[in-house]
C-alpha positions as CSV (number, residue, x, y, z in Angstrom):
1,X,0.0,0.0,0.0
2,X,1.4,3.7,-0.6
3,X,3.7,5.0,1.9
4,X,0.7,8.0,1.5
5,X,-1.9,6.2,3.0
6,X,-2.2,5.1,6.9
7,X,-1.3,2.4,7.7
8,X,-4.6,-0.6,7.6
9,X,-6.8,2.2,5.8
10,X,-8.8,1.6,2.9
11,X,-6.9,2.4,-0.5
12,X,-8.3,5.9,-1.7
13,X,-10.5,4.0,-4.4
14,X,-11.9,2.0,-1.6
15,X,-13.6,4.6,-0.3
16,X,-15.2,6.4,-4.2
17,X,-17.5,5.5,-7.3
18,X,-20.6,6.2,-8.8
19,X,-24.4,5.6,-8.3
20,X,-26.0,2.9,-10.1
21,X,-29.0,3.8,-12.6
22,X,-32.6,2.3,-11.5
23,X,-34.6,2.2,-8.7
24,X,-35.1,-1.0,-6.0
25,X,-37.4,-3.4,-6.3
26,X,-37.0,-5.2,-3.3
27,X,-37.9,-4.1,0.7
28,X,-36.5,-3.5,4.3
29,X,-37.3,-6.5,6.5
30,X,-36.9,-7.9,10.1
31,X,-35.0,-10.7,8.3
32,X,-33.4,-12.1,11.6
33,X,-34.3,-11.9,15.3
34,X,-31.1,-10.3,16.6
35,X,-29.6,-8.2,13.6
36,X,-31.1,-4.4,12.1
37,X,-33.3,-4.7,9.1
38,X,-32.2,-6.5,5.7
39,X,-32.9,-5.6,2.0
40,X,-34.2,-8.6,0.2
41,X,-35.0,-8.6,-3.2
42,X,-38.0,-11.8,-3.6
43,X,-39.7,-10.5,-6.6
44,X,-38.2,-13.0,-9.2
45,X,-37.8,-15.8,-6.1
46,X,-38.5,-18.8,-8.3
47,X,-40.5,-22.1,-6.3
48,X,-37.3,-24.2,-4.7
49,X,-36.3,-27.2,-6.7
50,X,-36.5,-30.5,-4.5
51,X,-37.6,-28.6,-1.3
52,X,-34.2,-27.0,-1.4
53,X,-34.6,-23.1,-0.5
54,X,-31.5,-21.0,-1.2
55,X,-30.0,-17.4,-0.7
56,X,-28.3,-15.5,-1.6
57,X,-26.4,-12.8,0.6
58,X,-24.6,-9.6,-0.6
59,X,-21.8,-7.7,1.7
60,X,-21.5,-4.4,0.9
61,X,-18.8,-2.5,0.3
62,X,-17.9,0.6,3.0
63,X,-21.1,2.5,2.1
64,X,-23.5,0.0,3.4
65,X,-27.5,-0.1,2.9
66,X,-27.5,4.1,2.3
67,X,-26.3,4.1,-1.0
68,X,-28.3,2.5,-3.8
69,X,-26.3,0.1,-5.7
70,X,-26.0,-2.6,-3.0
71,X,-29.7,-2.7,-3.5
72,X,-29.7,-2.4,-7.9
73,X,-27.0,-5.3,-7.5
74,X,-29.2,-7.6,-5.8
75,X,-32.3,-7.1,-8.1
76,X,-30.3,-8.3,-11.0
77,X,-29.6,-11.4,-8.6
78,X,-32.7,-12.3,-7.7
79,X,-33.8,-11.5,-11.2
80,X,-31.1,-14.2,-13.1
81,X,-30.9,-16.6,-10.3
82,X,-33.8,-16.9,-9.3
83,X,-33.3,-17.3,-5.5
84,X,-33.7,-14.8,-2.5
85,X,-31.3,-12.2,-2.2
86,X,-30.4,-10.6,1.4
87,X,-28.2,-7.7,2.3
88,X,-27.6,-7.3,5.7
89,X,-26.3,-4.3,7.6
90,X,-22.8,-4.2,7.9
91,X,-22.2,-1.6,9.6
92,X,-25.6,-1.4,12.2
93,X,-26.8,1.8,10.5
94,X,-24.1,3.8,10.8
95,X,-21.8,3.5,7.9
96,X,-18.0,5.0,8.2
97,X,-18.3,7.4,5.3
98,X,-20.7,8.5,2.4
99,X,-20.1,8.1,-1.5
100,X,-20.5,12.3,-1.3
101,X,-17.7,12.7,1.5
102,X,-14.9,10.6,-0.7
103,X,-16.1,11.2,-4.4
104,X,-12.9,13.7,-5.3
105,X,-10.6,10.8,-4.7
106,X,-12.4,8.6,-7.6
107,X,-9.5,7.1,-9.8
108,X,-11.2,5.2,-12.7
109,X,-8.5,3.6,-14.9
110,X,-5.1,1.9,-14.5
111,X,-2.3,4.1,-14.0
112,X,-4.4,7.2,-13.0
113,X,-2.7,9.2,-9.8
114,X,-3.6,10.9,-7.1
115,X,-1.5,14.4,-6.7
116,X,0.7,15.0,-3.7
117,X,-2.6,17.7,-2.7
118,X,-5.0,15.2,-3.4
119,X,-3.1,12.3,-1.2
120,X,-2.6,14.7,1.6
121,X,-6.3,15.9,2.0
122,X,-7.4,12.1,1.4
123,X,-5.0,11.4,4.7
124,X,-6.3,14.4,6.3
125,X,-10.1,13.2,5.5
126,X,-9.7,9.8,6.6
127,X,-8.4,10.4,10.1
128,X,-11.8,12.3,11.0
129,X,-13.2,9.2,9.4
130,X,-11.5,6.9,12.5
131,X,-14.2,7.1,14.4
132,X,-16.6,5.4,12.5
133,X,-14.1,2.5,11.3
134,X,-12.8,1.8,15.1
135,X,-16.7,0.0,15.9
136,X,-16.8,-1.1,11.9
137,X,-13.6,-2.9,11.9
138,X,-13.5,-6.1,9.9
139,X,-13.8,-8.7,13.2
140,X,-17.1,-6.7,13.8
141,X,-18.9,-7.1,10.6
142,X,-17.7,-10.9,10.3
143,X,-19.5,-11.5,13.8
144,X,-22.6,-9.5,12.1
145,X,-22.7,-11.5,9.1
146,X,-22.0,-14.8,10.8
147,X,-24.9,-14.2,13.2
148,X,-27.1,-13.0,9.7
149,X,-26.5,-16.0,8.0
150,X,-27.0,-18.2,11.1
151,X,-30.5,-16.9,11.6
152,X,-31.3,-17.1,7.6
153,X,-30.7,-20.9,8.1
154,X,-32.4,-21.3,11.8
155,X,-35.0,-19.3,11.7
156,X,-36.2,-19.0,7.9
157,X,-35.2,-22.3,6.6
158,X,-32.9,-22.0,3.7
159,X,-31.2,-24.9,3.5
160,X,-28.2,-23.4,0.9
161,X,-26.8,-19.9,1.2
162,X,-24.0,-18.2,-1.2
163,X,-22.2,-15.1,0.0
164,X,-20.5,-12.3,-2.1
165,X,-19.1,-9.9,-1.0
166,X,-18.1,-6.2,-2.9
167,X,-14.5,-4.4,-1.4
168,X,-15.1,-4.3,2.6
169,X,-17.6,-6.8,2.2
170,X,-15.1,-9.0,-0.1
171,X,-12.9,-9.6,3.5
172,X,-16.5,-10.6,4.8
173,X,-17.5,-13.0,2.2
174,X,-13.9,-14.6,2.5
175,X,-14.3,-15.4,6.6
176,X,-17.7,-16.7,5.7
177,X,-16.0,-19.3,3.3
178,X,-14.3,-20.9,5.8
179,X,-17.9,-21.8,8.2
180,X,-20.0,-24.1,7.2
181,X,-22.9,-21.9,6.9
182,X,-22.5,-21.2,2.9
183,X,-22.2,-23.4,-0.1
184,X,-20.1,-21.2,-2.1
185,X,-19.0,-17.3,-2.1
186,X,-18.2,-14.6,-4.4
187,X,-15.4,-12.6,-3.8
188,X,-14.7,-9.3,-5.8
189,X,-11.9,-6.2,-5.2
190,X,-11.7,-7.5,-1.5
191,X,-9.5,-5.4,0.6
192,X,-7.8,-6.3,4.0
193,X,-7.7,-10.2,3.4
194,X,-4.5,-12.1,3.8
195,X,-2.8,-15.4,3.0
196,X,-4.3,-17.0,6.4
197,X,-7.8,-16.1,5.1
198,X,-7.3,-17.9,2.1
199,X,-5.8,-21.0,3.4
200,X,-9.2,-21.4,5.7
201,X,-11.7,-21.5,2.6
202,X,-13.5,-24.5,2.1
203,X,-16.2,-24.0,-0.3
204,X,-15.9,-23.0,-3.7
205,X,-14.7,-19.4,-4.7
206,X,-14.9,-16.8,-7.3
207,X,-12.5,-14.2,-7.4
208,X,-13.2,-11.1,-9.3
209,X,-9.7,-9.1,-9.4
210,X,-9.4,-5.3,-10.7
211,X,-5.9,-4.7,-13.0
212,X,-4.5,-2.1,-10.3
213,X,-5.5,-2.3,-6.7
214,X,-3.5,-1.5,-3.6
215,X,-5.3,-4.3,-1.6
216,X,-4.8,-7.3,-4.2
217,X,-1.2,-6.8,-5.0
218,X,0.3,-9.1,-7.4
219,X,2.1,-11.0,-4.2
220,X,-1.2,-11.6,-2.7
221,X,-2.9,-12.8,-6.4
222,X,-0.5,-15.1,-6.4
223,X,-0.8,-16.3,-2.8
224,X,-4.2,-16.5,-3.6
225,X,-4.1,-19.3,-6.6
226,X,-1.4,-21.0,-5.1
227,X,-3.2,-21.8,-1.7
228,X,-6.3,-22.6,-3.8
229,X,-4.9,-24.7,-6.6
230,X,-3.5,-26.9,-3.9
231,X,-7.1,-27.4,-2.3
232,X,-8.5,-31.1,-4.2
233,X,-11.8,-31.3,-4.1
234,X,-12.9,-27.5,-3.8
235,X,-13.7,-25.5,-6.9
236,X,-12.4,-22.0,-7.2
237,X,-12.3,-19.4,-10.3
238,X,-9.7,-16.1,-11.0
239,X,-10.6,-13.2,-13.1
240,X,-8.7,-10.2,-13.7
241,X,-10.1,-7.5,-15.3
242,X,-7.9,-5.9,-17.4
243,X,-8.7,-1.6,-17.6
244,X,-9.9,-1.8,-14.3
245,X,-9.4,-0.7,-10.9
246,X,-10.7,-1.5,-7.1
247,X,-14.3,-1.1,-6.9
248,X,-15.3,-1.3,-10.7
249,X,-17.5,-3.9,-10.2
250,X,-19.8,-1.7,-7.4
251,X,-19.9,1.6,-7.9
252,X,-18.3,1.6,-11.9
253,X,-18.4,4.3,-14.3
254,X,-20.8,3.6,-17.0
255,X,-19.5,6.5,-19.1
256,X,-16.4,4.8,-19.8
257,X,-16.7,1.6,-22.0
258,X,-13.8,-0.5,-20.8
259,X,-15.5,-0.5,-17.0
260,X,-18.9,-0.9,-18.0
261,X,-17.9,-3.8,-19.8
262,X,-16.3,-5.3,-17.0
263,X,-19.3,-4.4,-15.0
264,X,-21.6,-6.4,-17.1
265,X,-18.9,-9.3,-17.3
266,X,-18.3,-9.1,-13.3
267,X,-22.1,-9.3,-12.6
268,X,-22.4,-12.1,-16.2
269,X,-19.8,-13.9,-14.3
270,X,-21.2,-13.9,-10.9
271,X,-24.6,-14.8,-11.7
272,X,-23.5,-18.1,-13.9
273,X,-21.4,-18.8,-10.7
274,X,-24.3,-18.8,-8.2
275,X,-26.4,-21.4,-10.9
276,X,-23.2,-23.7,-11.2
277,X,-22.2,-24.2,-7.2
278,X,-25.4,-23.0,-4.9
């Protein structure tokens, strides 16, 4: 990570995007006893094949329920799968930051800089930021989800559950691969995950990779295959998507071709994924 950037903070794109078009479809509900309310997206819920009910849940990324495209992204995966889709609260209604508060820092494509003033009032920003990421911290959001998912399968019945999980949520989706409460996750742009992390999965795993991000270094992409190539027996897929950088696949900008493509692709991709392993 750049010397620029505190040390175990979010990369500057992390924390920037854009708002996906379209409007939700789905609802806020009292999904499970003991956690806030959930999105779920049920319109397109097909009838269960064999008795089998699935999910699917989507961790956000460090903008949580407030900002819209969590919400458009599930639609389209309730629409194409054809199962429930969930999105819990992360962060217990109080997100660290908004899309408004970090937009200036948005970096779209490869090789695009931040200047020296630009670096120094992301720094400045994120430190008044500390606040809200000292109760938000990663351990706190697995515990969430862990409980979310727990209560999904205890308390409405589904008997299969996939996770995927979008930047901050992609460290999320990885700790939940190594329970035995999902079949199979999603993981795409994650930041702060490690070799460790990997080495615990044990259901199958998509990997949706940017071209340039500070959190997937090329040392950790190949940690990553290594560790998983080595695992018999447990299915896993890596895609990198070339033009692109962290976060493309959640909040991308449509204006420029190369991202929307790998957009569509990323969310093409994921959605064969859920209909092969869940």
């Amino acid at each position: 990570m750049s010397s620029s950037t505190p040390p175990g903070a979010p990369c500057p794109n992390c924390l920037s995007g854009y708002i996906l078009p379209g409007e939700p479809s789905g609802q806020m509900v009292k999904a499970v006893g003991s956690s806030p309310e959930a999105y779920l997206s049920s319109k397109n819920t097909k009838p269960p094949e064999g008795g089998q009910k699935k999910a699917i849940v989507l961790l956000t990324d460090i903008f949580g329920l407030p900002l819209v495209n969590c919400k458009i992204l599930a639609d389209a995966f309730n629409e194409r799968v054809g199962v429930d889709v969930y999105v819990p609260d992360l962060f217990q209604g109080r997100p660290p930051v908004t899309l408004e508060q970090i937009q200036p820092y948005q970096k779209d494509l490869p090789g695009e800089k931040l200047t020296w003033s630009e670096k120094f009032w992301f720094v400045a920003k994120f430190i008044t930021f500390l606040p809200g990421f000292l109760p938000n911290r990663p351990k706190f959001a697995n515990i969430r989800a862990e409980t979310f998912i727990r209560g999904l399968k205890e308390e409405k019945g589904y008997s299969d559950i996939g996770a995927i999980g979008y930047c901050y949520g992609g460290h999320v989706s990885t700790y939940m691969a190594a329970t035995d409460l999902i079949k199979t996750t999603i993981v795409t742009h994650p930041g702060m995950i490690n070799a460790s992390m990997i080495e615990a999965i044990k259901v199958p795993s998509l990997w949706q990779i940017p071209e340039e991000d500070e959190q997937t270094p090329d040392k950790l992409r190949n940690e990553i295959r290594g560790i998983l190539n080595k695992k018999d027996g447990i299915a896993f897929e890596f895609t990198e998507y070339r033009g692109t950088r962290h976060g493309f696949a959640a909040r991308p900008n449509l204006g420029i071709p190369q991202i929307k493509q790998a957009y569509e692709d990323a969310l093409d991709e994921g959605v064969e994924w859920f209909k092969k392993t869940l």
